[in-house]
C-alpha positions in Angstrom: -9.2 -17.2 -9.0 -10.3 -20.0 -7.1 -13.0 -21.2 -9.6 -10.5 -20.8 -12.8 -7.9 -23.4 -10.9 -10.6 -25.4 -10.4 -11.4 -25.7 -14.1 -7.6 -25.9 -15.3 -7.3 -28.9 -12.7 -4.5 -26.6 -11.2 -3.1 -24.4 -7.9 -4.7 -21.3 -7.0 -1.2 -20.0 -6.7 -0.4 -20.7 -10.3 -3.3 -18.7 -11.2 -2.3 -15.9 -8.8 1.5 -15.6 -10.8 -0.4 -15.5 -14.1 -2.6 -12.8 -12.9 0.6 -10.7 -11.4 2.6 -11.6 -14.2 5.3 -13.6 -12.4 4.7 -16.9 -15.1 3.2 -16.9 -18.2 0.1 -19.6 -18.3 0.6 -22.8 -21.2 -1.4 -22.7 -24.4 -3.6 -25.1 -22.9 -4.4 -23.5 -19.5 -4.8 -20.2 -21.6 -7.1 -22.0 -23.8 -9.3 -23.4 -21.1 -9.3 -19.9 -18.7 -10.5 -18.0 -21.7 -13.3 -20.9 -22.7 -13.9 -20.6 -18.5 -14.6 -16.7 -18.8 -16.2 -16.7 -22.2 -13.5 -14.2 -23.7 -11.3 -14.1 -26.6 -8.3 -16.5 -26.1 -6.3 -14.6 -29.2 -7.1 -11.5 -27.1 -6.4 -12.9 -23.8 -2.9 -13.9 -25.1 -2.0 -10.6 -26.1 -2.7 -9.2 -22.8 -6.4 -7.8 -23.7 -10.0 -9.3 -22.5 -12.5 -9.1 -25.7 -16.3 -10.8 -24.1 -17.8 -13.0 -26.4 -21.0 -12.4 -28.0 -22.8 -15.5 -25.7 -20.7 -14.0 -22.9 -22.7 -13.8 -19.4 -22.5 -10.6 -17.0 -18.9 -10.6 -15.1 -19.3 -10.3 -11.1 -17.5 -7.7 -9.5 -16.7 -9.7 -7.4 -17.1 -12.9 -5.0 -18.0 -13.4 -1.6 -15.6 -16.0 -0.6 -16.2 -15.7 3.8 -18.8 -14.7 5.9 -19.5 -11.2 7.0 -18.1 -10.6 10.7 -16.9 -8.3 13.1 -13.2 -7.8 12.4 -10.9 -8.9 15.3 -9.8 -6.3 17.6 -6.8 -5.8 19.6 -5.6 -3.7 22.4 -6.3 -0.2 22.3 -2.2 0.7 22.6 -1.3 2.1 19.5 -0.3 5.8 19.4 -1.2 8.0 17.8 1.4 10.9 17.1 0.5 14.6 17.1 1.1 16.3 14.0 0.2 19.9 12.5 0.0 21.1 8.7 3.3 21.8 8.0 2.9 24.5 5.1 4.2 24.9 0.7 7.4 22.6 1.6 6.3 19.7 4.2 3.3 17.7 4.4 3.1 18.2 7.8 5.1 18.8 11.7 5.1 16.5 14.2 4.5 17.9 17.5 6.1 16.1 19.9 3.0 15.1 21.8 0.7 12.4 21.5 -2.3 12.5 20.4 -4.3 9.6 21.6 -4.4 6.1 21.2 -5.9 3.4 18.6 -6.4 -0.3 18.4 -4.0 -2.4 17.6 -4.9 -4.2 13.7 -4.5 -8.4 14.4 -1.9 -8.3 11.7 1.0 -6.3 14.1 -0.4 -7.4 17.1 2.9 -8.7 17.8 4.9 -6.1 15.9 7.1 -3.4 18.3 7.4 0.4 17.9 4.5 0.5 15.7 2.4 4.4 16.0 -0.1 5.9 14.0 -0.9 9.6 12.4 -3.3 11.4 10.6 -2.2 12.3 7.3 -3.0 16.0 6.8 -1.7 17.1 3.3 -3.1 16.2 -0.2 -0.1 15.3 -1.7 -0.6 11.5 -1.9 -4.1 11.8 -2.9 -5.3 9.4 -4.3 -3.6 6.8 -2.1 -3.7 8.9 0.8 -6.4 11.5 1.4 -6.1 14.3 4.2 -7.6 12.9 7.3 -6.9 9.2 6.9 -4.9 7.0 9.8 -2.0 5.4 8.7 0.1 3.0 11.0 4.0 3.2 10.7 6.6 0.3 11.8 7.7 -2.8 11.3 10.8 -3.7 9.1 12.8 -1.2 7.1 11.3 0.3 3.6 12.5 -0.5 0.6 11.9 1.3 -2.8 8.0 0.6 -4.0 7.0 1.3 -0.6 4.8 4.4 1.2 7.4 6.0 3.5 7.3 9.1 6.3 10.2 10.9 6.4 11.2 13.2 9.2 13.7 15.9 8.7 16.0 17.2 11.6 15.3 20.8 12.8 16.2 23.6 10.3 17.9 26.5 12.7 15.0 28.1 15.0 12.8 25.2 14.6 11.5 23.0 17.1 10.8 20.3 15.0 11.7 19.1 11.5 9.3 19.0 8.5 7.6 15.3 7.7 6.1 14.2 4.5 4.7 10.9 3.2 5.7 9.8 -0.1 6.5 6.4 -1.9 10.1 5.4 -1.8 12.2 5.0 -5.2 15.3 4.4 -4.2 18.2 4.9 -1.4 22.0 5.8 -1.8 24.5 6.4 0.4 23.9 10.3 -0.2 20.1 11.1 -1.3 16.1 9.1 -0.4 14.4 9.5 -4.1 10.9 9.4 -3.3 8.0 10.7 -5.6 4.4 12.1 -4.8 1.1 11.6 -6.7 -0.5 15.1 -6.5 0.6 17.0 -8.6 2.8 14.0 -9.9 7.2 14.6 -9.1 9.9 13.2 -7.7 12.1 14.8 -4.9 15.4 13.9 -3.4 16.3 14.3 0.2 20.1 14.8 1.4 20.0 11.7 3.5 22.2 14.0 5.8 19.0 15.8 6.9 17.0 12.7 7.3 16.1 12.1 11.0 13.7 9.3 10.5 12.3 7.3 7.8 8.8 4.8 8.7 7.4 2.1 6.6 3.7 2.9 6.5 2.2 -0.8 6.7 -0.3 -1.6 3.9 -3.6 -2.0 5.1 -3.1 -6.3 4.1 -0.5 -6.7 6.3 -2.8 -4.3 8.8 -5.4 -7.1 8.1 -3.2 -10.3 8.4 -3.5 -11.3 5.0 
C-alpha cells in the first residue's frame, strides 16, 4: 500500500479507500497502480487482476517493522468458566472463574473486559473450539462477533450462551447468523440476559 502511494505521488489512506472500496481511484491513478504492479489496467478497472506476461513474482507480503516481543500487560483479565452446552447452545457458563490472562496493550485501559474459551464448532472457521476470545468494551452493533447469554430456562442454574455474528437488533428479536453449518437464528430479546462484543484481535493489538 505504502509503495503504490508512493508511486501515484499520493496518501496511503487514499489507497487504503480504494482497496476497501470506500472511493473509486481516477483513470490516471488506475493507470499508474496497474503499470506499478505489472497487471492489466482494463482488468483492474473491472474489478479483476490479469499479470502481465513481463510480470515479476507478487510478495505475499511485506515486512514493514521489526520482529519483537509483543507488549505485555497485567495478568488481570478473567477468564470465565464455561462447559459444552449440548445440540441447542454453544456452551454454559459456570459461574466460576476460571483463571486469569494478560491484558492485550490495546484495552489496557478498557473496563469490564473478561475472556473465555470458545468450546463449540459453530463459528469455525472464524472461531475454532479451544481458542480465547476477549469480550467488552462498547456495545455491538450488526457485522460484529457477539456472545449472547440467555436467562435460566426453569430448573436451570444457568442459561445457554452462544457466539455468533450480529445482523441486526429490534425492539423484539437479536438476528445473528453462524458459519458452520451456515443459518441465521433469532433470539426473543426477552430471554436475552447478556449480549458481549467479542473485541477483534486489531483492536486486541492496538492497531
Amino acid at each position: 500500500m505504502r509503495h503504490i502511494a508512493e508511486h501515484n505521488d499520493t496518501d496511503v489512506a487514499a489507497v487504503g479507500n480504494w482497496e476497501t472500496g470506500r472511493n473509486l481511484p481516477k483513470t490516471e491513478n488506475l493507470l499508474k497502480t496497474a503499470a506499478f504492479l505489472r497487471v492489466d489496467p482494463v482488468a483492474l478497472g473491472q474489478g479483476q487482476v490479469v499479470f502481465l506476461d513481463d510480470a515479476g513474482p507478487v510478495a505475499d507480503a511485506e515486512i514493514v517493522t521489526d520482529s519483537g516481543p509483543l507488549p505485555a500487560g497485567s495478568q488481570d483479565i478473567e477468564v470465565l468458566g464455561a462447559a459444552v452446552g449440548g445440540d441447542d447452545g454453544d456452551f454454559t457458563f459456570n459461574g466460576e472463574p476460571a483463571g486469569y490472562v494478560q491484558r492485550p496493550p490495546g484495552v489496557r485501559n478498557l473496563p469490564k473486559v473478561f475472556a473465555l474459551h470458545v468450546l463449540s464448532d459453530s463459528m469455525v472457521p472464524r472461531y475454532e473450539p479451544g481458542d480465547l476470545i476477549y469480550c467488552g468494551g462498547r456495545d455491538a452493533v450488526p457485522g460484529d462477533h457477539v456472545v449472547i447469554e440467555t436467562f435460566p430456562e426453569e430448573n436451570e442454574k444457568n442459561g445457554k450462551a452462544f457466539i455468533k455474528k450480529l445482523v441486526k437488533r429490534t425492539a423484539a428479536e437479536l438476528v445473528v447468523e453462524q458459519y458452520n453449518p451456515p443459518k441465521t437464528l433469532t433470539f426473543d430479546r426477552y430471554a436475552i440476559k447478556h449480549v458481549w462484543r467479542v473485541i477483534p484481535l486489531k483492536e486486541l493489538l492496538g492497531y
